[in-house]
C-alpha positions as CSV (number, residue, x, y, z in Angstrom):
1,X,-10.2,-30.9,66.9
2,X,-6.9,-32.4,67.8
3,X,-4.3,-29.6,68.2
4,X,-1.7,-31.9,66.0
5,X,-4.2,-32.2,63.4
6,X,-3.0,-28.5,62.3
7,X,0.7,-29.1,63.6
8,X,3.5,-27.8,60.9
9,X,6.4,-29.9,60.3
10,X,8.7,-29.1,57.5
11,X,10.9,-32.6,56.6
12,X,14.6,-32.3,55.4
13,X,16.9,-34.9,54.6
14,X,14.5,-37.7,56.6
15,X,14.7,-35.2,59.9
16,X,11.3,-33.5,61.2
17,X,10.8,-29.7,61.9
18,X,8.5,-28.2,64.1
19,X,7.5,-25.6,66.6
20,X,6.8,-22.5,63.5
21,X,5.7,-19.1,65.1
22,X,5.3,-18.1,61.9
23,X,3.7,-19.8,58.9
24,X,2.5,-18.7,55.4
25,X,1.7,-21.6,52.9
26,X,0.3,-20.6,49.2
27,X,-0.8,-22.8,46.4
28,X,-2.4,-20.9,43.4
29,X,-4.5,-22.3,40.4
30,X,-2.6,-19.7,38.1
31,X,0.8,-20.0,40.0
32,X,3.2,-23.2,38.3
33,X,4.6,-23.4,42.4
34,X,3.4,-23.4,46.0
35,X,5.3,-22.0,48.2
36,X,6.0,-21.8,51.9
37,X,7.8,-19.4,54.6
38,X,8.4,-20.7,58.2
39,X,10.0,-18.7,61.1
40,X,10.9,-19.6,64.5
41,X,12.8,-17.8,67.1
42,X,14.0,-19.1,70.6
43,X,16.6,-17.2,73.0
44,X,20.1,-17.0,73.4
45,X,20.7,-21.0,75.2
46,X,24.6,-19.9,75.4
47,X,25.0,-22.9,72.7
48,X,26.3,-23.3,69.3
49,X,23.9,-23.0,66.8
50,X,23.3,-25.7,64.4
51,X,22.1,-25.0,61.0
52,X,21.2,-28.2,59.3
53,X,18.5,-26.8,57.0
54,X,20.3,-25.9,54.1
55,X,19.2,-24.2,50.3
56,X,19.0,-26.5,48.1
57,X,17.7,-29.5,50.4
58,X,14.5,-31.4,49.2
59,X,12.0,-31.2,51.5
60,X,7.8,-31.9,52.2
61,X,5.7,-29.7,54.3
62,X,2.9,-31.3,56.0
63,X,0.0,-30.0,58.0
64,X,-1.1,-32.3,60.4
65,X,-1.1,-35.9,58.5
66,X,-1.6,-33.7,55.1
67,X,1.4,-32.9,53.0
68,X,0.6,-29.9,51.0
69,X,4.2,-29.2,49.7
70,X,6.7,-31.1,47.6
71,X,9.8,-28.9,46.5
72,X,13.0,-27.7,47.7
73,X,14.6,-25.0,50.1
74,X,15.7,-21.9,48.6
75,X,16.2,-19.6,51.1
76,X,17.4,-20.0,55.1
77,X,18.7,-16.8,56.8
78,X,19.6,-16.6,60.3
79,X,19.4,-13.4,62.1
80,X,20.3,-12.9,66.1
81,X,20.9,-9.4,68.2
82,X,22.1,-10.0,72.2
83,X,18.8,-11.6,73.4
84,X,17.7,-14.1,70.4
85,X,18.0,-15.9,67.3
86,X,16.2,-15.9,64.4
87,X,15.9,-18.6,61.8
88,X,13.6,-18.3,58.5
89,X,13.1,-21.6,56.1
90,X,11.7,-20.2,52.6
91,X,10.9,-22.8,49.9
92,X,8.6,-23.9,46.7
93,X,7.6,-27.0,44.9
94,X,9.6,-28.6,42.6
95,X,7.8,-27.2,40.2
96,X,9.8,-23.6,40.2
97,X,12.4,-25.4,38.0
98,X,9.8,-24.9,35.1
99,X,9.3,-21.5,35.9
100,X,12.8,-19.7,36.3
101,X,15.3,-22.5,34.4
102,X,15.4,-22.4,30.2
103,X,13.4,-24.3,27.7
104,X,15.5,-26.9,26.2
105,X,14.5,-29.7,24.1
106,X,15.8,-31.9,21.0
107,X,14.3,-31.3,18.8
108,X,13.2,-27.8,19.5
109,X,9.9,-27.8,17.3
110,X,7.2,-30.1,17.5
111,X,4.6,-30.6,14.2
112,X,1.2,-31.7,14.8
113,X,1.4,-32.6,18.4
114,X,-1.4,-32.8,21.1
115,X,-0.4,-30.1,23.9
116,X,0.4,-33.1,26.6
117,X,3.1,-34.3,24.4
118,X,4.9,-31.0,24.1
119,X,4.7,-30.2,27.9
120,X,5.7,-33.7,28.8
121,X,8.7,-33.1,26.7
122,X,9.3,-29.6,28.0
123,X,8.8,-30.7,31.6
124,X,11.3,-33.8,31.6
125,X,14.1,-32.0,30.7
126,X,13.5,-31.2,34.7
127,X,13.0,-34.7,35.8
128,X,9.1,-33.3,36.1
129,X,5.8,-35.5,35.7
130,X,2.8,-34.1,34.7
131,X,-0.6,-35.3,35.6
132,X,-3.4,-34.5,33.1
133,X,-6.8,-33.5,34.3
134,X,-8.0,-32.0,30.9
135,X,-9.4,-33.8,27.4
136,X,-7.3,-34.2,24.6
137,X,-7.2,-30.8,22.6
138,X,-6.5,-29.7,19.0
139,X,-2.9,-31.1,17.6
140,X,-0.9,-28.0,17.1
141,X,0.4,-27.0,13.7
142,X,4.1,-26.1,14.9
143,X,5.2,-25.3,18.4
144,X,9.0,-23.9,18.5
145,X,11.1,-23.2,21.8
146,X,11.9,-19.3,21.0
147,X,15.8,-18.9,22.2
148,X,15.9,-17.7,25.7
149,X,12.4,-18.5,27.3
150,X,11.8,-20.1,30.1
151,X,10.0,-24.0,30.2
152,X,6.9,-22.1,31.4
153,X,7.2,-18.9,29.1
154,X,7.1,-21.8,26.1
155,X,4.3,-24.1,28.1
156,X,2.2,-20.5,28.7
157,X,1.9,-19.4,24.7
158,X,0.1,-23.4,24.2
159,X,-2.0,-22.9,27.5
160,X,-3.2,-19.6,26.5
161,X,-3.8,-20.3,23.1
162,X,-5.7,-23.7,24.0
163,X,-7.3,-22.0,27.4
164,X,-5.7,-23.9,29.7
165,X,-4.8,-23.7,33.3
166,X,-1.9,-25.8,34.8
167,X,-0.6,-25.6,38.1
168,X,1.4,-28.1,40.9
169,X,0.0,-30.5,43.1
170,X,1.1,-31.7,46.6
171,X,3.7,-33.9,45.1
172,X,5.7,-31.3,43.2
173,X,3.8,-32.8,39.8
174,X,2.5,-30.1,37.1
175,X,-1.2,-30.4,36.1
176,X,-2.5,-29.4,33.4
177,X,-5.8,-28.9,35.6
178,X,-9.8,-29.2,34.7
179,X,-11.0,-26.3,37.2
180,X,-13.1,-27.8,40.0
181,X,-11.4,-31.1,40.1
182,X,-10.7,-30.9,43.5
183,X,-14.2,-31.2,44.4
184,X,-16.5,-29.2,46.4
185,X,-16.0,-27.7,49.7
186,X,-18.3,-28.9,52.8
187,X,-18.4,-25.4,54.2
188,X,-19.9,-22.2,52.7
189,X,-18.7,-19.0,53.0
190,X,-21.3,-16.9,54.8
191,X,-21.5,-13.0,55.8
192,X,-22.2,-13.3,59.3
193,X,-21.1,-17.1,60.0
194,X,-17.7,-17.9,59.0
195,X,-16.1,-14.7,56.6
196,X,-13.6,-12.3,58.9
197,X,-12.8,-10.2,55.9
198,X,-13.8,-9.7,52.4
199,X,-11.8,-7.8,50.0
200,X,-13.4,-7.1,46.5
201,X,-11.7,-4.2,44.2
202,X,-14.2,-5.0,40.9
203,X,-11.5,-3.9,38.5
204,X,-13.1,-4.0,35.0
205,X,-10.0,-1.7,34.0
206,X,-9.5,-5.0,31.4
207,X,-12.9,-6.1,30.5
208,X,-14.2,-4.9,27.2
209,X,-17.0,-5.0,24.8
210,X,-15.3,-6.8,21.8
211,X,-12.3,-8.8,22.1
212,X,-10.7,-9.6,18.4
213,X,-8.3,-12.4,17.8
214,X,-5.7,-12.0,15.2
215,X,-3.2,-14.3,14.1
216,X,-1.3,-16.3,10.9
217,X,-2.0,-19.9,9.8
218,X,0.5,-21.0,7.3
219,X,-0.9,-21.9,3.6
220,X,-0.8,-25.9,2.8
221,X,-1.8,-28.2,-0.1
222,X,-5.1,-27.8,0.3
223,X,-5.5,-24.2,1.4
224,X,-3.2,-21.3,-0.4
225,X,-1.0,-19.2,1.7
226,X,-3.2,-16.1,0.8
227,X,-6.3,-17.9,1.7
228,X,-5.2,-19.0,5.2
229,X,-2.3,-16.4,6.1
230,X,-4.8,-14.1,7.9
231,X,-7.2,-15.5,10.6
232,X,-9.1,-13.1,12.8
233,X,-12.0,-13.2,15.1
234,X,-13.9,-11.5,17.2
235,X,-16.3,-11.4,20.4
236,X,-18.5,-9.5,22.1
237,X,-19.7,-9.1,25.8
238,X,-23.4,-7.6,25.1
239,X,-23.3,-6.9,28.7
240,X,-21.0,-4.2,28.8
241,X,-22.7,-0.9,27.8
242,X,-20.2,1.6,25.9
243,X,-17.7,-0.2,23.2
244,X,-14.4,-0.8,24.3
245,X,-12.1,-2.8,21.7
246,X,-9.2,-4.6,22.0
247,X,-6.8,-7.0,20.1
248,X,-5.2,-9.8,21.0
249,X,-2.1,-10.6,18.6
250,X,-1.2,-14.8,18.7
251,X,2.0,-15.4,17.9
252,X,1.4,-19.4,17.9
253,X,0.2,-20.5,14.7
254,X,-3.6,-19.8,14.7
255,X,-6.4,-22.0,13.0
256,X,-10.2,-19.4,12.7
257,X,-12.0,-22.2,15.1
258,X,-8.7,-21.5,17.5
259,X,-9.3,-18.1,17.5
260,X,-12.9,-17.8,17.8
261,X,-12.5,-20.0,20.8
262,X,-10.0,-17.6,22.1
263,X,-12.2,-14.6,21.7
264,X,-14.9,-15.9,23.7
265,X,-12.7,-17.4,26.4
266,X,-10.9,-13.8,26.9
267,X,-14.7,-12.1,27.0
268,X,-15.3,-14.7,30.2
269,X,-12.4,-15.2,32.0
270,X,-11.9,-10.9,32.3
271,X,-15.0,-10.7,33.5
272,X,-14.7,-12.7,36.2
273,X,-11.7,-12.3,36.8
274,X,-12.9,-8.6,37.6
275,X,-15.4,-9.9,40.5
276,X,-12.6,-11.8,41.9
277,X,-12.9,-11.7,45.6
278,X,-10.4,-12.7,48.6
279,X,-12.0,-14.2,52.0
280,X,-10.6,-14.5,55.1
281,X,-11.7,-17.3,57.3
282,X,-10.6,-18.5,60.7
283,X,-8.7,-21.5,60.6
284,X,-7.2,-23.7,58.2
285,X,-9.6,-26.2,58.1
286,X,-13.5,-27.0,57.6
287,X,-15.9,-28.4,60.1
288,X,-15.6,-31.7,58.6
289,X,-11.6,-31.8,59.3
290,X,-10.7,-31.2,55.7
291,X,-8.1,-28.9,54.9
292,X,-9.7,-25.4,52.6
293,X,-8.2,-26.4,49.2
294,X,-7.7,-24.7,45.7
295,X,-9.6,-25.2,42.6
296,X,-12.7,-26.4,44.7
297,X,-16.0,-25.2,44.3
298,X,-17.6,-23.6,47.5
299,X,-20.6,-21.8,48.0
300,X,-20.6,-17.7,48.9
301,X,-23.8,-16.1,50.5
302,X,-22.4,-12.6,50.9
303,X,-25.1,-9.9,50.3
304,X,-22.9,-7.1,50.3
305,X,-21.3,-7.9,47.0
306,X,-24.6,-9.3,45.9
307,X,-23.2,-13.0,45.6
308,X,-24.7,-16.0,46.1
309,X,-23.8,-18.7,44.6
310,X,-20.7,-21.2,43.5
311,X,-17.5,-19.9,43.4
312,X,-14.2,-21.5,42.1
313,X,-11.2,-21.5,44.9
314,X,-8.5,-20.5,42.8
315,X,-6.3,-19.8,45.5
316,X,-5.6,-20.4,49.0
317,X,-3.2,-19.2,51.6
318,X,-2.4,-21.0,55.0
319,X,-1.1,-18.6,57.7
320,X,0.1,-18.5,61.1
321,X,0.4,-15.2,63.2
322,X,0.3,-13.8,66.9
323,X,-3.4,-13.2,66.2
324,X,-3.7,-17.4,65.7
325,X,-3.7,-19.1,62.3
326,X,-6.2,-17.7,59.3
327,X,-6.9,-18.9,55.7
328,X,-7.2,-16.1,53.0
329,X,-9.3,-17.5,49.6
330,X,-9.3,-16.4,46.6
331,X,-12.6,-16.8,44.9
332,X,-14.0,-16.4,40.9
333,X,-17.0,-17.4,38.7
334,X,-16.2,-20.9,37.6
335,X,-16.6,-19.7,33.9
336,X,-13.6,-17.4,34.5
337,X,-11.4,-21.0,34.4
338,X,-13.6,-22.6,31.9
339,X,-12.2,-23.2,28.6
340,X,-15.3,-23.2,26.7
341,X,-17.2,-20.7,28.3
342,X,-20.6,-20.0,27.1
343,X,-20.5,-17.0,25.1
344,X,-22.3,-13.7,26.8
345,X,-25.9,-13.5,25.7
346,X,-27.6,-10.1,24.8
347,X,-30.2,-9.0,27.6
């Protein structure tokens, strides 16, 4: 494989950076933002130094011919000592906006409005476009932007309520994503072949045997207040052997179809998310040339943790060290991202 073909630039304000000791690139189904950290350091030339990488500067990160990063600069400290200098680029997509600036929107409540529409509303406050992957879901009865919240803190109450995942794409776009869109990997990951490290903790410290789903739906003409004001429903994992109960409050206004959904999608997703398992491979990409992506599905043949099977890539991490450049994955069940899981069924 061509040594360019895994060659890091970093691109600010139309000029090319290269040369990286150091590189760590992350993109996450259940992040909102990639993000990247590149270092360099060189010896003292007797020169000024010029700093034209600045916070704040738009930039694109590419791998080779592949751009994997569409954001901005945020951090850039420089740090020297008598023999050498010392210069760090830290960064994220575009996306980040959402994440850490306010919700604001006019009007600040939306009535009977598919989820796309609110989040496109949400998001273009921002100057953000969102790509949808997902089918069109329930029109919600009132969504209102609580004073204070961030974009994403007001986007997170509709994708949890409608089991969603969104995340950012290599363009800096949100994506309200279908898990598995990205395809399938050509590689498997295979004890003995391939895998450097596994790392699986099996924390079922939040998996439980019934999940129960409580909310309010506000009365209308043709339902009374008292008839709808209480919905509530419930789920169980017949897998799991002693009971262990819990409650999940909605604050979003809840319909009883809404929350049975919910029910079942909590019993699946914190299952496996408690099998969740991180791989470390050498290299960043696959024998075919392609780049190890997120929210692919790729087969594991690992007999120590008794898996084989698909798994879903939820996230992936692109790194470059001394020891040469590694990429850590972060693998699930598919039906832990699925958001219509098929309920448990009693053995």
């Amino acid at each position: 494989m061509n040594e360019m073909d895994n060659h890091v630039t970093l691109t600010v304000n139309n000029m090319e950076y290269g040369g990286w000791k150091s590189v760590e690139i992350t993109a996450d189904l259940e992040r909102q933002f990639r993000t990247f950290k590149l270092d360099i350091t060189w010896q003292w030339p007797g020169q000024a130094v010029s700093k034209p990488i600045k916070p704040g500067d738009p930039c694109e990160v590419k791998i080779g011919k592949d751009l994997v990063l569409t954001g901005y600069v945020f951090k850039a400290p420089i740090r020297y000592d008598g023999r050498q200098i010392s210069l760090t680029i830290e960064g994220s997509s575009k996306t980040q906006d959402l994440v850490d600036c306010a919700a604001r929107n006019l009007p600040s409540q939306w009535q009977q409005q598919p989820l796309l529409t609110i989040v496109r509303d949400l998001a273009s406050e921002y100057g953000l476009w969102v790509v949808n992957e997902i089918s069109d879901t329930t029109r919600l009865t009132k969504h209102t932007i609580v004073p204070g919240e961030t974009a994403f803190q007001s986007i997170d109450r509709l994708l949890s309520l409608l089991r969603v995942f969104s995340t950012d794409n290599e363009l800096g776009q949100l994506v309200l994503a279908k898990p598995g869109s990205g395809g399938r990997a050509s590689d498997a990951l295979e004890l003995g072949k391939n895998i450097l490290s596994a790392n699986a903790p099996m924390d079922f410290s939040q998996v439980f045997s019934e999940y129960r789903v409580i909310g309010q739906q506000k009365g209308s003409d043709a339902k009374s207040g008292a008839a709808v004001s209480e919905v509530e429903s419930t789920a169980a994992d017949l897998s799991f052997k002693r009971r262990r109960t819990t409650v999940i409050n909605e604050g979003t206004q809840l319909t009883f179809e809404l929350a049975q959904q919910r029910a079942q999608w909590e019993s699946a997703t914190r299952m496996g998310r408690a099998q969740t398992t991180t791989y470390q491979v050498q290299g960043w990409r696959q024998s075919n040339g392609d780049l190890w992506r997120h929210n692919t599905l790729v087969k594991v043949k690992d007999p120590v943790l008794d898996f084989d099977g698909d798994m879903l890539i939820s996230k992936v991490t692109y790194s470059l060290s001394a020891q040469g450049s590694v990429t850590t994955l972060q693998v699930a069940p598919p039906h832990t991202f699925d958001p219509d899981p098929t309920p448990p069924k009693k053995t």
